[in-house]
C-alpha positions in Angstrom: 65.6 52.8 68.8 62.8 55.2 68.0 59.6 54.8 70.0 56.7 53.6 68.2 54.1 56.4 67.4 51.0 55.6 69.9 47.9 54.1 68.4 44.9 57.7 67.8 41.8 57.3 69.5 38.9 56.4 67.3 37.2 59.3 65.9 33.6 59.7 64.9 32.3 56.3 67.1 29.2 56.3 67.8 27.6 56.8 71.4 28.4 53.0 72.6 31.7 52.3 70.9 32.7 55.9 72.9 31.6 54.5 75.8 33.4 51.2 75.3 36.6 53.1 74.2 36.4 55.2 77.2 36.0 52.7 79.7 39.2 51.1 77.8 41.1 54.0 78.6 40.0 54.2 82.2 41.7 51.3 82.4 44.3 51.6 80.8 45.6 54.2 83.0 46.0 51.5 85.7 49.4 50.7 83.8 47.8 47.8 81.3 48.8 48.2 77.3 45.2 49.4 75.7 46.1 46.0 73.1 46.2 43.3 76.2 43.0 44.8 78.1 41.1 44.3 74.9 42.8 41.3 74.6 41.2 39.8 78.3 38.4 41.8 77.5 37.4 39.0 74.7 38.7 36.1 76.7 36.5 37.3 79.7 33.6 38.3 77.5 33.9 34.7 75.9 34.2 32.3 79.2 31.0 34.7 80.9 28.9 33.5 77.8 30.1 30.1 77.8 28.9 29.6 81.5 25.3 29.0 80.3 26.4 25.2 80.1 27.3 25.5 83.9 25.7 21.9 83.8 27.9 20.9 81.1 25.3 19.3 78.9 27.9 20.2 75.5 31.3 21.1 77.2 33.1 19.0 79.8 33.3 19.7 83.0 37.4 19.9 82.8 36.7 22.3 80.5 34.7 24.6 82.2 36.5 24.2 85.0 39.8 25.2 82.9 37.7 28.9 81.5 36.8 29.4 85.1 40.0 29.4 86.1 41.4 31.6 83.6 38.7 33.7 84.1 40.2 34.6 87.6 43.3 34.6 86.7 42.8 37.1 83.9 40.7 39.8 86.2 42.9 39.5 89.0 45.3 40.9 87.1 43.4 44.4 87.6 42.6 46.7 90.3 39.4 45.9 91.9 38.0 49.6 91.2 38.5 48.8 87.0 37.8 45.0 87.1 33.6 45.7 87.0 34.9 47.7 84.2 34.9 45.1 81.9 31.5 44.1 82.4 30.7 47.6 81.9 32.8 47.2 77.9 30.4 44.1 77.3 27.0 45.9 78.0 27.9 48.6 75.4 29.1 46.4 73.0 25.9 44.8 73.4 23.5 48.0 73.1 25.8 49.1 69.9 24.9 45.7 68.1 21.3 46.4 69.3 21.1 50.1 68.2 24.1 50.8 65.3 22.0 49.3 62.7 18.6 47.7 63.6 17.6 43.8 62.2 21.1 43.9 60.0 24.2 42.0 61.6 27.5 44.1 62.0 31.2 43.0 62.9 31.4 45.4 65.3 34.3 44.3 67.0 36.0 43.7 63.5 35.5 47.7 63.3 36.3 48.4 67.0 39.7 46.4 66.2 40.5 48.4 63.8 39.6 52.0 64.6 41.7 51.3 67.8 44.7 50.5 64.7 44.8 47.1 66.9 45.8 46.0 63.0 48.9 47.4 62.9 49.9 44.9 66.5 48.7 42.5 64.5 51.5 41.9 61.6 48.9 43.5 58.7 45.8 41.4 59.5 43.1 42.8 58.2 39.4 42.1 58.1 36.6 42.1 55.3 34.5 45.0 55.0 30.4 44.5 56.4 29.5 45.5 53.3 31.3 42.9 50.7 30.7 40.3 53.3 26.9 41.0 53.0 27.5 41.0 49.2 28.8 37.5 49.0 25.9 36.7 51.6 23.0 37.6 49.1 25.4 35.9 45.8 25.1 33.0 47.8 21.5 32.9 48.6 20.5 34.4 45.7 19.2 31.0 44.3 17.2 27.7 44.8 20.0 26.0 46.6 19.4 27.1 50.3 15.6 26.6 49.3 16.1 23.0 48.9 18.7 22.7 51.8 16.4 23.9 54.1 13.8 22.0 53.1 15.4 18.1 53.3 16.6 19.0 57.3 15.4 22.5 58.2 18.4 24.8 57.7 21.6 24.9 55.9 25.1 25.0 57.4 27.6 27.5 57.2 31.6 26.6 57.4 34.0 29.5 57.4 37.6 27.5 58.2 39.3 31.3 58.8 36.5 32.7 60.3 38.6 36.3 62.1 35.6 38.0 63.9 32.6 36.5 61.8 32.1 39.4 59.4 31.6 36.7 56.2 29.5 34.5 58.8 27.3 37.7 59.7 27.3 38.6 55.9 26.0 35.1 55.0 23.3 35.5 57.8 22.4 39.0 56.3 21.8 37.1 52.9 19.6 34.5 54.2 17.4 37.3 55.6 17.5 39.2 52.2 16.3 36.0 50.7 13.5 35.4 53.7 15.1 33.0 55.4 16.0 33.5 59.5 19.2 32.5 60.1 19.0 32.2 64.2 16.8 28.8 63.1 17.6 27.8 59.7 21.5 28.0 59.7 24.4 26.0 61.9 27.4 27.5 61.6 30.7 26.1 62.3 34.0 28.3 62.1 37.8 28.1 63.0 40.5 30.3 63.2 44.0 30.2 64.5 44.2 33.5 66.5 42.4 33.0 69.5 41.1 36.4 69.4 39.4 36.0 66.3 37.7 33.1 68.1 37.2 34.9 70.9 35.6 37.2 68.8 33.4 35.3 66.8 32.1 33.8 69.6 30.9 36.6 71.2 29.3 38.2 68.5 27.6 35.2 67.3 26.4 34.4 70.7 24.9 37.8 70.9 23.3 37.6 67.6 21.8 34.4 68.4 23.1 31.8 65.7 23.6 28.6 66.3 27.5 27.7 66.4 30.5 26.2 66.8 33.4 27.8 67.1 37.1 26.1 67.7 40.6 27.5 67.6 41.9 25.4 64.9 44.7 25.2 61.8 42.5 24.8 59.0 45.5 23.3 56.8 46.8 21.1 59.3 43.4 20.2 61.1 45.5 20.4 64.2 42.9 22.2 67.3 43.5 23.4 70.3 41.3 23.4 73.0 37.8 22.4 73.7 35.1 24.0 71.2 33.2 27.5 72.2 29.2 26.5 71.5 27.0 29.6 71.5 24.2 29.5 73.8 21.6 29.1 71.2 22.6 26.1 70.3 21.9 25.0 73.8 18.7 26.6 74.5 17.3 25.6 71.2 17.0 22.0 70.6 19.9 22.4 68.4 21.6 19.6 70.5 18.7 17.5 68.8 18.8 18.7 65.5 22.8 18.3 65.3 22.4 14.3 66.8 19.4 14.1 63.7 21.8 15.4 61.2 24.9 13.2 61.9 23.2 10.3 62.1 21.2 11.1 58.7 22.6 8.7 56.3 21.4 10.9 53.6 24.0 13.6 54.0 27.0 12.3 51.7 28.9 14.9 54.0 29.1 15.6 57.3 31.7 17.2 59.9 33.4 14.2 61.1 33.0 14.3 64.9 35.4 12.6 67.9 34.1 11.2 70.8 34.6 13.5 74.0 34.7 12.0 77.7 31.3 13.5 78.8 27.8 11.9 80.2 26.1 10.1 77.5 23.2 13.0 77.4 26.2 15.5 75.4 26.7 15.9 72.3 30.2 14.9 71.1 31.6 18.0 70.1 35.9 17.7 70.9 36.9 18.0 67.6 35.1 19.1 64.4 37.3 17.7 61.3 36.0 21.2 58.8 36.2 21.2 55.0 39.2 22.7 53.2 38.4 26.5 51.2 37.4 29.8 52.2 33.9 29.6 52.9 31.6 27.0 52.0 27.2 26.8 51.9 24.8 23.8 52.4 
């Protein structure tokens, strides 16, 4: 059988994304496939993020007890000289999405993925340009609509049912800013995806960027979820908790996320399973 012809490195990255490639390499020479360290490199990134609800006011404390166990099982996989390492990949991920392109929101990771040709491990997956993604952002909030959305409740909610790693989320965000809007108060997302690395993934960048959301591994055709929801920190530190309860019990919305009852303390917000609307993206 003829050996498969190894993935190029990334070639005119910027400072950060050659800093997180290189630390991938480092560890990669340990023995691990470049494709599985970034692999536990979003599961890791995700569950450290996920412990700001350490008191479990929106996840379960099975749950988090569940992440914090994969956590350990995930880094003790790797040497103890390269397991700092991956805290290491998330701080320059974090100054690229400060510093690549000021006050505009980038899927950096969506880019990452594929100038590592992660794609091509991936059975053809591939993800939508920043640029068309911020297109269909200002299309969409280039009228009254969110205007009058955000007036009856204060913002306007976002569902992307095949979310990969929030580039159409971040493009939607980018068009509520063209149109003077400020998406980090005025927008709740809530986005699934089958591939838990596109969760993963979503997750982390939309934690770090601040807006408020939702994110669960989920079959958008079948409804069928698995696992507990990943919440992004700003919807804890917020009031969004407050704002969600307001909105579900509104009976002026004709429709809402239908939401099941999880076996948490009555002070959490019943967030087990989001039931999402059917289409590729939908506003308001």
């Amino acid at each position: 059988m003829a050996r498969r012809k190894a993935a190029k490195n990334p070639v005119a990255l910027s400072t950060h994304r050659k800093i997180f490639v290189d630390l991938l390499n480092k560890i990669a020479a340990g023995g691990q496939s470049r494709w599985n360290i970034f692999t536990d490199f979003l599961a890791l990134s995700a569950i450290s993020l996920a412990a700001c609800d350490k008191y479990g006011l929106l996840t379960d404390k099975e749950t988090l007890d569940e992440r914090e166990e994969r956590y350990k099982q995930i880094i003790g996989k790797y040497r103890a000289e390269h397991q700092p390492l991956f805290g290491e990949m998330l701080a320059a991920l974090v100054e690229e999405m400060q510093t690549y392109c000021p006050n505009h929101l980038t899927d950096v990771l969506g880019e990452l993925f594929h100038s590592l040709e992660f794609q091509d491990e991936w059975k053809g997956q591939f993800f939508t340009p920043q640029n068309v993604c911020d297109m269909i952002g200002m299309m969409n909030f280039g009228d009254a609509a969110a205007d009058v959305a955000i007036k009856e409740k204060g913002f306007v909610t976002i569902n992307e049912p095949c979310c990969g790693a929030g580039a159409l989320i971040l493009g939607a965000c980018n068009g509520m800013r063209h149109a003077g809007f400020n998406p980090n108060t005025q927008a709740l997302v809530v986005a699934n995806d089958l591939d838990e690395r596109c969760v993963h993934m979503c997750y982390i960048q939309l934690s770090l960027y601040g807006i408020p959301a939702i994110v669960q591994r989920q079959n958008s055709l079948t409804q069928e979820t698995f696992g507990a929801p990943w919440i992004t920190p700003v919807f804890l530190f917020d009031g969004w908790i407050w704002k969600w309860r307001r909105w579900l019990a509104s009976p002026a919305e004709p429709e809402k996320p239908a939401v099941k009852e999880s076996p948490v303390a009555e002070e959490t917000v019943p967030v087990e399973v989001i039931e999402l609307q059917r289409g590729q993206m939908s506003l308001f």
